[in-house]
N, C-alpha and C positions, 0 to 999 in steps of 0.2 A: 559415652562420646567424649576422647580430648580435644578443649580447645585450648587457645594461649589463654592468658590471663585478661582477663577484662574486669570491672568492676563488678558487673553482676556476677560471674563467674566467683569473684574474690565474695562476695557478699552470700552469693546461695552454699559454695562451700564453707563459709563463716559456719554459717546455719546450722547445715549439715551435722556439723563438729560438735557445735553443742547440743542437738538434740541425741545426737549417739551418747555423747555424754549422759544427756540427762536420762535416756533409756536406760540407760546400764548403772547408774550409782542412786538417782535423784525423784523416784518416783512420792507422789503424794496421791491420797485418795484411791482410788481400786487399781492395785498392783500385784501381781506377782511375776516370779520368774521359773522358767522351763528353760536352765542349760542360758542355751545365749539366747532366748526369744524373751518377751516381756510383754505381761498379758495387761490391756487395756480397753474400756469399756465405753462406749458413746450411745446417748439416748436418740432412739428413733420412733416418733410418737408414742412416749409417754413409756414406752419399755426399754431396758438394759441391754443392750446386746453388746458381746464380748469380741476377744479378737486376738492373736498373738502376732507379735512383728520383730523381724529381723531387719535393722538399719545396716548396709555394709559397712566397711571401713575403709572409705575413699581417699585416695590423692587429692590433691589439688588440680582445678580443673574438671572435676566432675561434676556433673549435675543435670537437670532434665532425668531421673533415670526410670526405666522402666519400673510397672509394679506387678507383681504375681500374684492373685487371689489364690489361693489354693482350699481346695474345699473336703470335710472329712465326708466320711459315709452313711450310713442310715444306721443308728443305734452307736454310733461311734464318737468320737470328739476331735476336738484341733488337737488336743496333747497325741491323740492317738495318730492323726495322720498327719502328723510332726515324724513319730516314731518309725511310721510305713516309708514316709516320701523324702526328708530331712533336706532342704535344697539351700541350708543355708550355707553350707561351702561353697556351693554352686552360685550363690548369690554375692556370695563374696567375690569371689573370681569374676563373675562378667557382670559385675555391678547394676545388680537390680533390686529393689525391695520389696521385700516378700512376708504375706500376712497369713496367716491360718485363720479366718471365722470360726466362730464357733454357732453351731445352730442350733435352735429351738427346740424345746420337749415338746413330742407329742406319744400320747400313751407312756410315758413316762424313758421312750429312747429320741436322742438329738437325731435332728433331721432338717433336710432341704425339702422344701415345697415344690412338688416336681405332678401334682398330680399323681394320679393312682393310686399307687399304695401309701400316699401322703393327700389324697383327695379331701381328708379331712381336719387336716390344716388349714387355721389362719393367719400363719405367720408370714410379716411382712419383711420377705427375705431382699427381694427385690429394693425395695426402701430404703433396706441394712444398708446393702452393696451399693446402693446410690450416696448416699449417705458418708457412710464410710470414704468412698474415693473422693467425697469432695472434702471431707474433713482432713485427711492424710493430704493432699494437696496445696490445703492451707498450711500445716504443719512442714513437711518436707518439699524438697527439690523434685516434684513428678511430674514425669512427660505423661499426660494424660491424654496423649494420640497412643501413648504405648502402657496400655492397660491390658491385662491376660488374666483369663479367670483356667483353672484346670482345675479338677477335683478326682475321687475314687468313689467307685460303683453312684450312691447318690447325690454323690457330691460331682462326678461326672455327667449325671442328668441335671441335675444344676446347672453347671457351665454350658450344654447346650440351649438350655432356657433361655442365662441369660443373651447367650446371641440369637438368640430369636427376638426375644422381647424388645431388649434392649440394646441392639446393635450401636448403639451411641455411647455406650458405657466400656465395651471391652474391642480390640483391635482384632485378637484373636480365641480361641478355646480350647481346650485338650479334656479329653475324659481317659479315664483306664476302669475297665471294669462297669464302664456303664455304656446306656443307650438312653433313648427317647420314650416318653411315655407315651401312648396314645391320642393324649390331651394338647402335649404338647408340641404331638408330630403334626396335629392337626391345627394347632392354633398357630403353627409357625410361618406368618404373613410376612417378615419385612422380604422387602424387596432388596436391602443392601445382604452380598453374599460376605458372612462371616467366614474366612478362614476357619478349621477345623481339623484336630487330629484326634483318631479313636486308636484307641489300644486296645486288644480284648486277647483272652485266651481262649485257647480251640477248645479245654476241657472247664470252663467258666458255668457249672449247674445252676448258679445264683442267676449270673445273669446271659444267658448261649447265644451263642452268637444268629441260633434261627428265632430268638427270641421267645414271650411267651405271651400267647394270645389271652389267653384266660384272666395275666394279671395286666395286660395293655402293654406290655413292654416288646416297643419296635423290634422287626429285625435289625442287627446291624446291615445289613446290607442297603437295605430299603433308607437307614437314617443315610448310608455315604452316598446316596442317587439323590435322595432330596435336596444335601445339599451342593452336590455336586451341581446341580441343576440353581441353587440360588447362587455360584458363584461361576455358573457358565462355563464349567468343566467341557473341553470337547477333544481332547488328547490323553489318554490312557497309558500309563508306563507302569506294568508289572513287575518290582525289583526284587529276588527272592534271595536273603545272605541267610547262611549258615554259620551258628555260634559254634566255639570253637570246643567248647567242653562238651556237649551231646548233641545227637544228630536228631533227635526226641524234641529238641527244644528248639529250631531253627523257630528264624523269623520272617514268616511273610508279609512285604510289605507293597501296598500298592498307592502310589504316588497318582493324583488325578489334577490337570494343568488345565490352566482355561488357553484361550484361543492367541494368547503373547508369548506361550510357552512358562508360564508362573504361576512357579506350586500353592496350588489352591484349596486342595483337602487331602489327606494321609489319612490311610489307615493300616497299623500293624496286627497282625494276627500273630502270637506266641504260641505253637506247636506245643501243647501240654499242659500247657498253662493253667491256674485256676481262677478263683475268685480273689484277686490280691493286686496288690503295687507292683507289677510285675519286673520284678528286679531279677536276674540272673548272674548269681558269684560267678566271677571271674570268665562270665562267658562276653564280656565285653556288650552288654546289653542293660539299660539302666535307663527305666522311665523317666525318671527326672531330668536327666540329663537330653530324652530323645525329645520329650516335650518343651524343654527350654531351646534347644535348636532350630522344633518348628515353630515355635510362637515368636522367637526374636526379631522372624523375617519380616513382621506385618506393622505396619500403624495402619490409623485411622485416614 
């Protein structure tokens, strides 16, 4: 957001300036660097959990800015799904700051606590991410109405958790590659409807779109009714575009609007698709960039 110059404006861009600084030359105590991100660690009862952050580099005048949880996969890491989803150009340009978590061993692969195939985790992810956003709050300039958690495959059941759980913490959610687990389809009580966008592929064997009962993992379909239903969807717009490089690869996209006419849950289906960041070269299709357009829409 520009505004003119006012003193807070001149004092939180002050800020701004010198923590970009201090991220990029000045670090002490647990530091390293991935490219332009900068890995940093905060205790959450009595354990280390880690974190990578991308500060943009602002004008003057900016401040309040959005922030993007982005979350890796099951056996995967934040370097990795740094590597998959990389938003920090993206983050530069529409001025948001953007963290990669990194999660917990279990059975000796990093993971989100999602129920099911993570049922026997104790890790307090939840905590992390509470934790976390009030820590980054105190340190930087963030509008904490505009908070967005999105992840891949477990990192996308992640993100739906956390708008279930914790509808106070995130504005809106994005998964690619993931759904709901059984646990969490069923424990999802709030009454506030989280905005929501799924990405999945038609050819996705890890996680299909008919789901898989055996290991509790929802249909997709069944997750966009449930929450279409927590965010009072009652207008249906089917939009189908076609990319421009194969006809194998369209994207189908179905847009669901509550009763003001305002998009309230999305989900794209990618024709071919697999288990992945679903990026497509040059066919003008690019999850990062489709999930940063739906989440921008929403605060708290």
């Amino acid at each position: 957001m520009v505004n003119r110059f006012t003193s807070s404006s001149i004092h939180w861009t002050t800020i701004l300036v010198l923590i970009t600084i201090l991220l990029s030359t000045c670090f002490t105590g647990h530091s390293q660097s991935l490219g332009k991100y900068r890995s940093q660690r905060i205790d959450v009862n009595g354990i280390q959990r880690d974190y990578f952050i991308y500060v943009p580099q602002t004008k003057s005048g900016y401040f309040d800015l959005p922030l993007v949880l982005n979350f890796h996969g099951y056996g995967l890491s934040a370097q990795d799904q740094i590597e998959r989803s990389d938003m920090s150009a993206l983050a530069q340009k529409e001025h948001f700051i953007l963290v990669y978590p990194q999660g917990s061993y279990l059975n000796g692969k990093r993971h989100w606590r999602v129920g099911s195939y993570t049922r026997a985790s104790r890790a307090e992810d939840i905590a992390f991410v509470e934790k976390l956003i009030d820590h980054l709050a105190e340190e930087l300039p963030i509008d904490k109405d505009k908070v967005y958690a999105c992840g891949f495959s477990n990192g996308g059941y992640f993100s739906l958790r956390l708008a279930c759980t914790r509808p106070d913490l995130v504005a809106a959610a994005a998964s690619v590659g993931g759904t709901m687990s059984q646990e969490n389809y069923d424990g999802c009580l709030t009454s506030r409807g989280v905005p929501v966008f799924l990405i999945n592929g038609s050819q996705d064997a890890i996680v299909p779109l008919q789901g898989k009962s055996a290991k509790g993992y929802m249909p997709i379909k069944t997750v966009i009714q449930k929450w279409c239903r927590k965010n009072d969807c009652n207008y249906r717009s089917n939009q189908t575009f076609t990319l421009d490089c194969a006809e194998q690869n369209n994207v189908e996209r179905i847009r669901y609007l509550d009763g003001n006419g305002t998009l309230r849950v999305q989900q794209d289906v990618v024709k071919g698709g697999g288990h992945e960041w679903l990026n497509i070269e040059g066919c003008g299709y690019n999850s990062s960039r489709q999930i940063w357009l739906f989440l921008r829409r929403f605060s708290k």
